[in-house]
PyMOL Python script that loads the backbone (N, CA, C, O; Angstrom):
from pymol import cmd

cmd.read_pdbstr("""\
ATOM      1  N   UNK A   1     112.931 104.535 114.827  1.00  0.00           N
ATOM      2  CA  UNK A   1     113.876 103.811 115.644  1.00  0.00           C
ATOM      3  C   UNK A   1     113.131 102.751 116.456  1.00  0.00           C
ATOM      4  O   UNK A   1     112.152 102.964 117.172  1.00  0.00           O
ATOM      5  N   UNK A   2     113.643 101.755 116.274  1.00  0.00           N
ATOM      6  CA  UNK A   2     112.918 100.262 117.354  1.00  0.00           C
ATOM      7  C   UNK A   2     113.406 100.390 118.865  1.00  0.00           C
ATOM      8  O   UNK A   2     114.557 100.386 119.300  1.00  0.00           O
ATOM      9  N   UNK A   3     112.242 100.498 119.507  1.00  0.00           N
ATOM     10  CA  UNK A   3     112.411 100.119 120.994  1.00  0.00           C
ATOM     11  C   UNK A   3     113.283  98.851 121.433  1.00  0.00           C
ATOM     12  O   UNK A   3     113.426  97.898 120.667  1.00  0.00           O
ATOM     13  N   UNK A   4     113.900  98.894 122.800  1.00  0.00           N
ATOM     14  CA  UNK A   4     114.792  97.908 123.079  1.00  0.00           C
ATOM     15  C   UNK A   4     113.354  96.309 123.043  1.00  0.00           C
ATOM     16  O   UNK A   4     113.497  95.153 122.644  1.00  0.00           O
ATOM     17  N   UNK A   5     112.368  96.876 123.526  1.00  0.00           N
ATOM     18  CA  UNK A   5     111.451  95.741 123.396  1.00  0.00           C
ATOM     19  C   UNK A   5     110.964  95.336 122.102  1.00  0.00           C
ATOM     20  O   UNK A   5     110.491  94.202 122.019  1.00  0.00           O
ATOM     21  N   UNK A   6     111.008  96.218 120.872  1.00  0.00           N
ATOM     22  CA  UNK A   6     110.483  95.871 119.861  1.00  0.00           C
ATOM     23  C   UNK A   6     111.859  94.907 119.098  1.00  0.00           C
ATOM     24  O   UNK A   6     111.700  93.949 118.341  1.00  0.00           O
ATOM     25  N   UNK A   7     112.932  95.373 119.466  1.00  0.00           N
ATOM     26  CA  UNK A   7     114.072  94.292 119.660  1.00  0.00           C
ATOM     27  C   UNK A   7     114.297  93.021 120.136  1.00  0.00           C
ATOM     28  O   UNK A   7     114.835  92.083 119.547  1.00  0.00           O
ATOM     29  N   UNK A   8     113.813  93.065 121.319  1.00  0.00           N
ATOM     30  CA  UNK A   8     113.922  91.842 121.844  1.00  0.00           C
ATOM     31  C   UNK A   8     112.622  90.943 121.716  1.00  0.00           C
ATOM     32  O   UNK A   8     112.650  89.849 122.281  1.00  0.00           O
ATOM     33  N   UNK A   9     111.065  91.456 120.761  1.00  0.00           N
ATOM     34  CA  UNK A   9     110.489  90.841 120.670  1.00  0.00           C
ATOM     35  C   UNK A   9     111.313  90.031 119.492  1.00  0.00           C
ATOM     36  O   UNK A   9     111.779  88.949 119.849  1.00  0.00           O
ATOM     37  N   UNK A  10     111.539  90.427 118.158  1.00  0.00           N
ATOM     38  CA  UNK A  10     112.264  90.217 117.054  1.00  0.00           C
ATOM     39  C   UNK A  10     113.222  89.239 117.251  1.00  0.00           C
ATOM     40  O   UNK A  10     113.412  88.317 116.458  1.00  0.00           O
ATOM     41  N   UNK A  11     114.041  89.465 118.632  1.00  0.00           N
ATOM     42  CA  UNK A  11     114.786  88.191 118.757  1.00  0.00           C
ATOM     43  C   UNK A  11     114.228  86.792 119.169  1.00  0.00           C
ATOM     44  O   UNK A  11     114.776  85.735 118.855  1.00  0.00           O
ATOM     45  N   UNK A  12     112.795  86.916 120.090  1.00  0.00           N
ATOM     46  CA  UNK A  12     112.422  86.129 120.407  1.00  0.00           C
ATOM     47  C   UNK A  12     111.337  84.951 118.684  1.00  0.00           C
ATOM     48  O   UNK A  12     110.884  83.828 118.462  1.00  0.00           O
ATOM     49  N   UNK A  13     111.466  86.025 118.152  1.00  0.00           N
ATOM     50  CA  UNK A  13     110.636  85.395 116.938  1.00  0.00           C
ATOM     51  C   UNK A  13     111.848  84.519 115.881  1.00  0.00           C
ATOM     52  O   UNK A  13     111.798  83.424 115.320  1.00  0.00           O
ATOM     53  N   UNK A  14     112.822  85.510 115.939  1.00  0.00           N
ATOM     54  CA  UNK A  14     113.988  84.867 115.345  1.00  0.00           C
ATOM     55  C   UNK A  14     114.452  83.571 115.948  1.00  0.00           C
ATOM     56  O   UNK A  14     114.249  82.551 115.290  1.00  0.00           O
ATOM     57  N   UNK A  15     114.857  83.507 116.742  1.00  0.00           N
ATOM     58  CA  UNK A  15     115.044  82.315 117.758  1.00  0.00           C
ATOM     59  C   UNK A  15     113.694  81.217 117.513  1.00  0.00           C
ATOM     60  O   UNK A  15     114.196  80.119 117.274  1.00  0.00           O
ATOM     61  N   UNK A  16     112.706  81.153 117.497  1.00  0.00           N
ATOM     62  CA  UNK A  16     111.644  80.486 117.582  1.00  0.00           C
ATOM     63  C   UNK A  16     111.257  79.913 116.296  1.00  0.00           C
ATOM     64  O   UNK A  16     110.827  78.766 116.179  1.00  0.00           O
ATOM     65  N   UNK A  17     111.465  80.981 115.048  1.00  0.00           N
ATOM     66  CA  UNK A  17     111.888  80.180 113.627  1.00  0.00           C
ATOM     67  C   UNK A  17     112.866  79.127 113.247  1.00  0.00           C
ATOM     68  O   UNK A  17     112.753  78.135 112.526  1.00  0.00           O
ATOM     69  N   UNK A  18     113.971  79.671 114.007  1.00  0.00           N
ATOM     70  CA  UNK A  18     114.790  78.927 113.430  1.00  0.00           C
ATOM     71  C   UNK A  18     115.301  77.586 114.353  1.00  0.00           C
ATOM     72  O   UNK A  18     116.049  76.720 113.898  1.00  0.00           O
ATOM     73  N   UNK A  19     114.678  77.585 115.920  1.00  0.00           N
ATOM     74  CA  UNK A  19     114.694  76.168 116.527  1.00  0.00           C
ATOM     75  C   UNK A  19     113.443  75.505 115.828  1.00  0.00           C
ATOM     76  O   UNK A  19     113.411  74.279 115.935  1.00  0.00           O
ATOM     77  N   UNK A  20     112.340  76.133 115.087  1.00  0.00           N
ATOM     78  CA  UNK A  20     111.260  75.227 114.866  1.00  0.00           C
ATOM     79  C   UNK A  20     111.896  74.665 113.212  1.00  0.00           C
ATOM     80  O   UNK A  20     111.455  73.669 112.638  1.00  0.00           O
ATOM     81  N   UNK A  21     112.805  75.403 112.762  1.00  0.00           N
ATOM     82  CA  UNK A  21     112.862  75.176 111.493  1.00  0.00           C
ATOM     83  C   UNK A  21     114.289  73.483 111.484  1.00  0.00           C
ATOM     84  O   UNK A  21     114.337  72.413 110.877  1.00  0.00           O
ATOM     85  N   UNK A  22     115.033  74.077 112.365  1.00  0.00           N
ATOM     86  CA  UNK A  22     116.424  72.881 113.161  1.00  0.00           C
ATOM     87  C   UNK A  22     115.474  71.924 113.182  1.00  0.00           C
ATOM     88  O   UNK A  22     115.512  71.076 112.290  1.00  0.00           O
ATOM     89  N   UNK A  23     114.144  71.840 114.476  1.00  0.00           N
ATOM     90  CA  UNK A  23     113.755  70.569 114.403  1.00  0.00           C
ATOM     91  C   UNK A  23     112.882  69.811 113.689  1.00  0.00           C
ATOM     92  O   UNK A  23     112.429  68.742 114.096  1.00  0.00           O
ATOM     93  N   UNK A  24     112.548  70.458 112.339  1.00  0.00           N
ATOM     94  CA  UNK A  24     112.247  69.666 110.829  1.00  0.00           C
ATOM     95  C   UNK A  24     113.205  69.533 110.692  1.00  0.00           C
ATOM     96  O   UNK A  24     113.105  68.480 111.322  1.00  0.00           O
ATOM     97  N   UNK A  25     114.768  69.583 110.315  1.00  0.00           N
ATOM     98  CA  UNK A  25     115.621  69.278 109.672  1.00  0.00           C
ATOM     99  C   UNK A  25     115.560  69.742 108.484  1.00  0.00           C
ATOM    100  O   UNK A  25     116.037  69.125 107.532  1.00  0.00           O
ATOM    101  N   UNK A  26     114.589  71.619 108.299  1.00  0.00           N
ATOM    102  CA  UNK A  26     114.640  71.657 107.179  1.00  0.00           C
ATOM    103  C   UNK A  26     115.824  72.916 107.041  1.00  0.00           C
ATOM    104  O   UNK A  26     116.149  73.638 107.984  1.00  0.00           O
ATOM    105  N   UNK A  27     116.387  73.003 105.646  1.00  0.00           N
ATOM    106  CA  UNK A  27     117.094  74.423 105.712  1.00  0.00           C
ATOM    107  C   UNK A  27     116.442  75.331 105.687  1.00  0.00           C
ATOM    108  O   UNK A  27     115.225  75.328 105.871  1.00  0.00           O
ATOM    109  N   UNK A  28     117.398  76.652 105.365  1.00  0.00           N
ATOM    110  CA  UNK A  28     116.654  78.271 105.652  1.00  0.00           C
ATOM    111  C   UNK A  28     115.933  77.765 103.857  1.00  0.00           C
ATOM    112  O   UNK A  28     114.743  78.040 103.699  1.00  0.00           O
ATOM    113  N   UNK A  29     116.574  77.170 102.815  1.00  0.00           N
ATOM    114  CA  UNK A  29     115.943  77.471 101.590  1.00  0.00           C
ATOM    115  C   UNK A  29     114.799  76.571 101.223  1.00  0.00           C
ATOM    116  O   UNK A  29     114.119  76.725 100.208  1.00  0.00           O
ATOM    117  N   UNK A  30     114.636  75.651 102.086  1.00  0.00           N
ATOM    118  CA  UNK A  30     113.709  74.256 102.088  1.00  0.00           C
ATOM    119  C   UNK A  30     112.363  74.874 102.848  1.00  0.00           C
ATOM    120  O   UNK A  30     111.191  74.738 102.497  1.00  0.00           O
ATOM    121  N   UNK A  31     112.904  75.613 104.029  1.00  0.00           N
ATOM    122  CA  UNK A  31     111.631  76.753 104.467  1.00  0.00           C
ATOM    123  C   UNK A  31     111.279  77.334 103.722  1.00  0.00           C
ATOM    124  O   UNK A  31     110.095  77.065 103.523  1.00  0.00           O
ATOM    125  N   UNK A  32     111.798  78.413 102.813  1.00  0.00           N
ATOM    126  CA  UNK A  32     111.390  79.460 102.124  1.00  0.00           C
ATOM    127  C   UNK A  32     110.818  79.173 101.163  1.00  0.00           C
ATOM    128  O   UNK A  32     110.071  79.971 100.596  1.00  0.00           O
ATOM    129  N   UNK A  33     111.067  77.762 100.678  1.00  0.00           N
ATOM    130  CA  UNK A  33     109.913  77.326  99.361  1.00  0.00           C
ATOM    131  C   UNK A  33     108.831  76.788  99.974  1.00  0.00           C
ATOM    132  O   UNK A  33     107.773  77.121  99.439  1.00  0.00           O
ATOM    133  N   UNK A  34     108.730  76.084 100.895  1.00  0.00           N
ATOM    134  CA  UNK A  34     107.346  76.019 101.572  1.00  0.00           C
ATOM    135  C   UNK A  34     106.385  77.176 101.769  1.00  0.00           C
ATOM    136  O   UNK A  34     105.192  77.226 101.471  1.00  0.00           O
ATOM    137  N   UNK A  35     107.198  78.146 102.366  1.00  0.00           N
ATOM    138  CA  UNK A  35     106.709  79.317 102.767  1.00  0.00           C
ATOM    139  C   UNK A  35     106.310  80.044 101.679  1.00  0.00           C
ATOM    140  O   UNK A  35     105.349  80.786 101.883  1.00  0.00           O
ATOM    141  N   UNK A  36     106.933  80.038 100.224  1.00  0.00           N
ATOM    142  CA  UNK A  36     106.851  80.787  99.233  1.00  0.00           C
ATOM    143  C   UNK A  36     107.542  81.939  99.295  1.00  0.00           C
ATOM    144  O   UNK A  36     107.203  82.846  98.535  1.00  0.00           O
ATOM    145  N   UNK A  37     108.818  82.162 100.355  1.00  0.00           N
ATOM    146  CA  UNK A  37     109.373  83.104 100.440  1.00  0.00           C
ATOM    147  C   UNK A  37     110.649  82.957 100.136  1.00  0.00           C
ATOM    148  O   UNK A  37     110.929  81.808  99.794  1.00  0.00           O
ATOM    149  N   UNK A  38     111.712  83.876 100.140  1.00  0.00           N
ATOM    150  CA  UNK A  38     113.108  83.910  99.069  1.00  0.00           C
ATOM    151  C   UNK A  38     113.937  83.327 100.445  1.00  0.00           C
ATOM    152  O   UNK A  38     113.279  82.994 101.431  1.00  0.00           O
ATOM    153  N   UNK A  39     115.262  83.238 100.445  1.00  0.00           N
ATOM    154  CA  UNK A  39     115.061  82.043 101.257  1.00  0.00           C
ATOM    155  C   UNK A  39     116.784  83.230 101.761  1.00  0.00           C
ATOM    156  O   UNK A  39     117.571  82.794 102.602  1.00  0.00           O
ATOM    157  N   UNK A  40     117.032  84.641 101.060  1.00  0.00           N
ATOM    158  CA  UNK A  40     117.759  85.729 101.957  1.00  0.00           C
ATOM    159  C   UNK A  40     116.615  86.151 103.068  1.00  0.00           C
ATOM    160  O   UNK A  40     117.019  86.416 104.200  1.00  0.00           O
ATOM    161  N   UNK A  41     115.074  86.231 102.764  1.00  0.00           N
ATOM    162  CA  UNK A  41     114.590  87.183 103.396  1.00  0.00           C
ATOM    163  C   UNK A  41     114.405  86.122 104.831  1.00  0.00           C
ATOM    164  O   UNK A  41     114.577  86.727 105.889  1.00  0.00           O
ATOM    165  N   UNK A  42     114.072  84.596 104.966  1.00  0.00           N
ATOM    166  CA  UNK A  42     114.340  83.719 105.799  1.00  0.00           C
ATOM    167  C   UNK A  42     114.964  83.892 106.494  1.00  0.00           C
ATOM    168  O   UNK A  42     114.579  83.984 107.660  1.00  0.00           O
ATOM    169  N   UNK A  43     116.510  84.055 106.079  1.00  0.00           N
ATOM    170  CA  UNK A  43     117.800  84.325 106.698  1.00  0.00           C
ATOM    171  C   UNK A  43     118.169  85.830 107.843  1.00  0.00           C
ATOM    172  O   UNK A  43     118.801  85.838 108.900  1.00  0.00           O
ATOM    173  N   UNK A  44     117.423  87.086 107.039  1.00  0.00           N
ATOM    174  CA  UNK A  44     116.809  88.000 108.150  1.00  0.00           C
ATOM    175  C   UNK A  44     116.146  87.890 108.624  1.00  0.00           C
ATOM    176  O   UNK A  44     115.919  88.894 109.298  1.00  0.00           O
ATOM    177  N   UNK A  45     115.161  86.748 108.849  1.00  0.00           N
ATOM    178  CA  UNK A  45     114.367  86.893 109.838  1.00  0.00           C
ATOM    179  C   UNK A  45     114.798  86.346 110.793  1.00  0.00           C
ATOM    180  O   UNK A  45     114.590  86.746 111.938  1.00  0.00           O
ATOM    181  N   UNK A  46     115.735  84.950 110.386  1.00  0.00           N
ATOM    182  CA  UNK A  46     116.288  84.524 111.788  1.00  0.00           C
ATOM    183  C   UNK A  46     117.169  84.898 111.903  1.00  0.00           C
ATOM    184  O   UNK A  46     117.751  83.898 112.325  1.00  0.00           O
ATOM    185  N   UNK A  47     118.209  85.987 111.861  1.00  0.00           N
ATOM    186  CA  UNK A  47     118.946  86.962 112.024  1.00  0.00           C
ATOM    187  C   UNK A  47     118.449  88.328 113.090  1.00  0.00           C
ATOM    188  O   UNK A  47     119.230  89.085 113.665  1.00  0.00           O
ATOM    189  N   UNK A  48     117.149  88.368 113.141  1.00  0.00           N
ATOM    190  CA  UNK A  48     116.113  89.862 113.318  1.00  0.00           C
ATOM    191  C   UNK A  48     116.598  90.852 112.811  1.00  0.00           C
ATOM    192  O   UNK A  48     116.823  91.872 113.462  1.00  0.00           O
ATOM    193  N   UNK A  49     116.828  90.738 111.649  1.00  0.00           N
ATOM    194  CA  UNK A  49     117.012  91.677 110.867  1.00  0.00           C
ATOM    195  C   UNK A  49     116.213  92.853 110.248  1.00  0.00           C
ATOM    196  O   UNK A  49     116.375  94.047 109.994  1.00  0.00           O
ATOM    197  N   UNK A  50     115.015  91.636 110.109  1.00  0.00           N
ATOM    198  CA  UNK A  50     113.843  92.301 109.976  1.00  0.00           C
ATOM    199  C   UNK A  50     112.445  91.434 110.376  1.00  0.00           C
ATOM    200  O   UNK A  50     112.364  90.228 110.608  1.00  0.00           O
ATOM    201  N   UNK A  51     111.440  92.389 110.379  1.00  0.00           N
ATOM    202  CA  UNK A  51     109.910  91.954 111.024  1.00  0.00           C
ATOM    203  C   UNK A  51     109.061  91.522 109.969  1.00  0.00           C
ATOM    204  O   UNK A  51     108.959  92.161 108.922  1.00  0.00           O
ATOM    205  N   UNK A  52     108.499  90.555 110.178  1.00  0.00           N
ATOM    206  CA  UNK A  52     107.276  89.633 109.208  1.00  0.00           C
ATOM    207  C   UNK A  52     106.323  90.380 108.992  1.00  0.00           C
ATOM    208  O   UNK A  52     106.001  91.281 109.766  1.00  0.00           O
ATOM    209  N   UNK A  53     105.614  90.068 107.699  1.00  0.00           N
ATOM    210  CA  UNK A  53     104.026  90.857 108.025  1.00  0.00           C
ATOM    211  C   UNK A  53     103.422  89.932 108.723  1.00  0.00           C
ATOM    212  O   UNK A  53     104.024  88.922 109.086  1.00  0.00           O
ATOM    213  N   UNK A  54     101.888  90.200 109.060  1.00  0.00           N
ATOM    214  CA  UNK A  54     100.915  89.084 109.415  1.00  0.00           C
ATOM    215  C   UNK A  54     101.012  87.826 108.126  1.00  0.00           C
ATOM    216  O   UNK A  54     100.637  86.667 108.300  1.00  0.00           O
ATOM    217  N   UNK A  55     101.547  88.315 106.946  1.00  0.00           N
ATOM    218  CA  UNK A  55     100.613  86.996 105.953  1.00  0.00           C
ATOM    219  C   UNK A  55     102.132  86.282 105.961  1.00  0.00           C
ATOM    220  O   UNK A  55     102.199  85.053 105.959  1.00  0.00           O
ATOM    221  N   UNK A  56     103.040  86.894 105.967  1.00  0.00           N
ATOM    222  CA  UNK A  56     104.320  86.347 106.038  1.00  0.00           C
ATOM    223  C   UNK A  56     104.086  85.056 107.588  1.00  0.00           C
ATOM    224  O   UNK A  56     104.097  83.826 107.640  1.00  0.00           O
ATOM    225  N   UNK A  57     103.917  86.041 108.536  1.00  0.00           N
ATOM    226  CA  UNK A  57     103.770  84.536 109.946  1.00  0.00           C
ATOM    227  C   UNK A  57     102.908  83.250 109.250  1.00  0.00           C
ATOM    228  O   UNK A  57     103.343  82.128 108.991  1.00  0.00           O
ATOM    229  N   UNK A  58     101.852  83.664 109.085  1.00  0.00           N
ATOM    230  CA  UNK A  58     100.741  82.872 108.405  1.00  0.00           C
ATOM    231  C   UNK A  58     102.071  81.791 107.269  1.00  0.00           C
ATOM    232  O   UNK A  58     102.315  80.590 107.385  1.00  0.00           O
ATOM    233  N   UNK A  59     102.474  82.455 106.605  1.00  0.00           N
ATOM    234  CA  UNK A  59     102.967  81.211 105.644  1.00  0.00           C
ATOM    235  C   UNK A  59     103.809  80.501 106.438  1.00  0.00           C
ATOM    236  O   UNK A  59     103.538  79.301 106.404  1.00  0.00           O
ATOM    237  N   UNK A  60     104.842  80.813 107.231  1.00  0.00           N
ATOM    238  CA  UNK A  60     105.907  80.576 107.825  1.00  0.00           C
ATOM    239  C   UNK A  60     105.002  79.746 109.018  1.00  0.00           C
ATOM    240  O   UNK A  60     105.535  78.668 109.281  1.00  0.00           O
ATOM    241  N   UNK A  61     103.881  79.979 109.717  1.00  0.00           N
ATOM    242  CA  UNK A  61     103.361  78.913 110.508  1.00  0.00           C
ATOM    243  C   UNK A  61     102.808  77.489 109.389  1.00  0.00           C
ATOM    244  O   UNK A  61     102.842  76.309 109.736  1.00  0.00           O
ATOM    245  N   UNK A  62     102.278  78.043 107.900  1.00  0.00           N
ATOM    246  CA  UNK A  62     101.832  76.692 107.230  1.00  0.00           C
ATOM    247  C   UNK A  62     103.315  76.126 107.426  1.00  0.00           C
ATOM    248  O   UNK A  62     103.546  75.313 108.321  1.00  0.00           O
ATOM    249  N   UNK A  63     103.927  76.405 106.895  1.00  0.00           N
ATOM    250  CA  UNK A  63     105.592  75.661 106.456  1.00  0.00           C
ATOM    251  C   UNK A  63     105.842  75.188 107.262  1.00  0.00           C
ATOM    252  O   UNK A  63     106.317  74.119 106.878  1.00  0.00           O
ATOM    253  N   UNK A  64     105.869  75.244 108.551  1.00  0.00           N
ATOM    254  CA  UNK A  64     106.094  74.455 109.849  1.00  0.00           C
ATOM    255  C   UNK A  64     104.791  73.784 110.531  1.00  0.00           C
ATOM    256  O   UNK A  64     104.926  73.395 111.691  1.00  0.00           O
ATOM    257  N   UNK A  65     103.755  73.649 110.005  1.00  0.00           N
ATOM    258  CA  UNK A  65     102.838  73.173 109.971  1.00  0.00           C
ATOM    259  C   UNK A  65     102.399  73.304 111.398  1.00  0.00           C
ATOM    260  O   UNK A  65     102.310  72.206 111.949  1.00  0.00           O
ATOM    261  N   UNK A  66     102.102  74.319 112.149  1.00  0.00           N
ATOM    262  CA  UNK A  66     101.704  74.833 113.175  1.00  0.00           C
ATOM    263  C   UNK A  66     100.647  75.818 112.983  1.00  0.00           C
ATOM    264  O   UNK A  66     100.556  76.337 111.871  1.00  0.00           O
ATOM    265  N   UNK A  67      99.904  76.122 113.829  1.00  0.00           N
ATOM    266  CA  UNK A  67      99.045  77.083 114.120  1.00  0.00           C
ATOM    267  C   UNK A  67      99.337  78.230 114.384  1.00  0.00           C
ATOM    268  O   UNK A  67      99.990  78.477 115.398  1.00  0.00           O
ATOM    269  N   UNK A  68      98.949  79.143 113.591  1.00  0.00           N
ATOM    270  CA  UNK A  68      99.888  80.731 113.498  1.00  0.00           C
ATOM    271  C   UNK A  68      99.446  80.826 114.809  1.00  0.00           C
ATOM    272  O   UNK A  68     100.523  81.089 115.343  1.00  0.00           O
ATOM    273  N   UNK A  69      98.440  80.795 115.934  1.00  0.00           N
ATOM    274  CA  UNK A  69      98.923  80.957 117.133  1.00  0.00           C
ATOM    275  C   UNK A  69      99.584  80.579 118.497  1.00  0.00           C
ATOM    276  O   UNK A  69      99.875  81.120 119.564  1.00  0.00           O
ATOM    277  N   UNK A  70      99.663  79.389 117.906  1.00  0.00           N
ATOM    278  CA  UNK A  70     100.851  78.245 118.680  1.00  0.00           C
ATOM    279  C   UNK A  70     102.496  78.802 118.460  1.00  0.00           C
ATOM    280  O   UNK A  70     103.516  78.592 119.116  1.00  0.00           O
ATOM    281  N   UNK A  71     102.190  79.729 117.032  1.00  0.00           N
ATOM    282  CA  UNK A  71     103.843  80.043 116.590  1.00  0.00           C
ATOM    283  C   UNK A  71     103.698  81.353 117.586  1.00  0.00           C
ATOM    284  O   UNK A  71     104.561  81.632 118.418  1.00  0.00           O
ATOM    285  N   UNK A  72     102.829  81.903 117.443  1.00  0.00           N
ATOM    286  CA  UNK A  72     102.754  83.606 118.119  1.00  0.00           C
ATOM    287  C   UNK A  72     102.600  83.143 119.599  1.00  0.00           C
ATOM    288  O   UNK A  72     103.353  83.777 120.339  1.00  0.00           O
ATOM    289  N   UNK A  73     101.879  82.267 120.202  1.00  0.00           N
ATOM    290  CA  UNK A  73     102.153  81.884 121.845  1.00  0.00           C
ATOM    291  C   UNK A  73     103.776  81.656 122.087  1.00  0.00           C
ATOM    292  O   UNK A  73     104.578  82.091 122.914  1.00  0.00           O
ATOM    293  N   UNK A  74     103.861  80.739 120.934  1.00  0.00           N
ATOM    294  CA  UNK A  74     105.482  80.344 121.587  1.00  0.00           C
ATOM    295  C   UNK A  74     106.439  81.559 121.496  1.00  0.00           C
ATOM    296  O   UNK A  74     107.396  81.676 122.261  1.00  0.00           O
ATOM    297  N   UNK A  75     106.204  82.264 120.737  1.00  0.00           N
ATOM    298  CA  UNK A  75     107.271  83.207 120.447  1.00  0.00           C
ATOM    299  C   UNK A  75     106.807  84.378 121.722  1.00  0.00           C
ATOM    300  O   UNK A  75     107.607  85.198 122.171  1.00  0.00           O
ATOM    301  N   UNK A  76     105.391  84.260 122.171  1.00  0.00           N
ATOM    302  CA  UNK A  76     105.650  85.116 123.563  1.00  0.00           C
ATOM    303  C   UNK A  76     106.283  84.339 124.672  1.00  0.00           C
ATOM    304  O   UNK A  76     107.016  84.955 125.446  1.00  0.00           O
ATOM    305  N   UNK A  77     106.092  83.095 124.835  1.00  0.00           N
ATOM    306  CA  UNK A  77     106.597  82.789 125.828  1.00  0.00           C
ATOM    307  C   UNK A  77     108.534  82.760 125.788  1.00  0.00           C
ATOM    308  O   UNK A  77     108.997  82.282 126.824  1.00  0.00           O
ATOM    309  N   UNK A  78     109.090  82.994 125.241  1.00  0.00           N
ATOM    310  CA  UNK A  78     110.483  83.050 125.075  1.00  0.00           C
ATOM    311  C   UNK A  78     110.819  84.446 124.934  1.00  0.00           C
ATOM    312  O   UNK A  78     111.940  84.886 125.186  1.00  0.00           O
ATOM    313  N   UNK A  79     109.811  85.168 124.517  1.00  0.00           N
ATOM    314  CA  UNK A  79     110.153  86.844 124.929  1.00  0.00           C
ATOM    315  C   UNK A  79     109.618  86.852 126.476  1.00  0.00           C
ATOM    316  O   UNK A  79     110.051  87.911 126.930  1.00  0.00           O
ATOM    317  N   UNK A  80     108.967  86.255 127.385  1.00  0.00           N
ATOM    318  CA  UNK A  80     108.799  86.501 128.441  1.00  0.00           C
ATOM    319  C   UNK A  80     109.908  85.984 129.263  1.00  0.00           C
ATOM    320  O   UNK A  80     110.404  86.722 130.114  1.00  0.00           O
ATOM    321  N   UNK A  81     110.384  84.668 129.071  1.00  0.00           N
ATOM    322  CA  UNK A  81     112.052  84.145 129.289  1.00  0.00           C
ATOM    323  C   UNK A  81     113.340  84.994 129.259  1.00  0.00           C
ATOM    324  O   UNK A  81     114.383  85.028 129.911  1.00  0.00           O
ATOM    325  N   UNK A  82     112.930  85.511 128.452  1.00  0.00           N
ATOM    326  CA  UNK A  82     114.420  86.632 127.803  1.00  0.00           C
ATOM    327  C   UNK A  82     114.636  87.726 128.907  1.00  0.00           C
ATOM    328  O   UNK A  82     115.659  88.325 129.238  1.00  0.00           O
ATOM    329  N   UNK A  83     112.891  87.822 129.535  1.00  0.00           N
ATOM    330  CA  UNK A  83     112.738  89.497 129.592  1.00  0.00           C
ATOM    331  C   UNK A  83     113.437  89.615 131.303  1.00  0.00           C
ATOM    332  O   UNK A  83     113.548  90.712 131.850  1.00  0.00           O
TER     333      UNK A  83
END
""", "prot")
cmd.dss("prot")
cmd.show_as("cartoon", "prot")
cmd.util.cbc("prot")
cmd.orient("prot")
């Protein structure tokens, strides 16, 4: 069972995909081929449906062409917003 925080980290990652993904102007399926990922499993993530692996962030930071820890800073700082 997920903690209310392991929840609301998930939302904060969800949220943070999918404003970084809005401001490429790319879609959930235009991500997922960058990313090399299926472009339902995209859709749970910005849903928080479900949790990334590490190599999954890693692609999903190339695809948005950020620094997997610029993606993982930002996504704490909006779970610290939330909290």
């Amino acid at each position: 069972m997920k903690s209310a925080q392991d929840s609301d980290l998930l939302q904060a990652f969800a949220a943070e995909i999918r404003a970084r993904r809005t401001a490429t102007g790319d879609s959930q399926e235009a991500l997922a081929f960058k990313a090399s990922l299926n472009r339902t499993f995209v859709a749970k993530l910005e849903l928080a449906q479900t949790s990334p692996s590490l190599s999954t962030l890693f692609r999903l930071a190339a695809a948005l062409q950020v620094a997997p820890a610029e993606l993982v800073g930002s996504v704490s700082q909006r779970y610290r917003r939330q909290a």
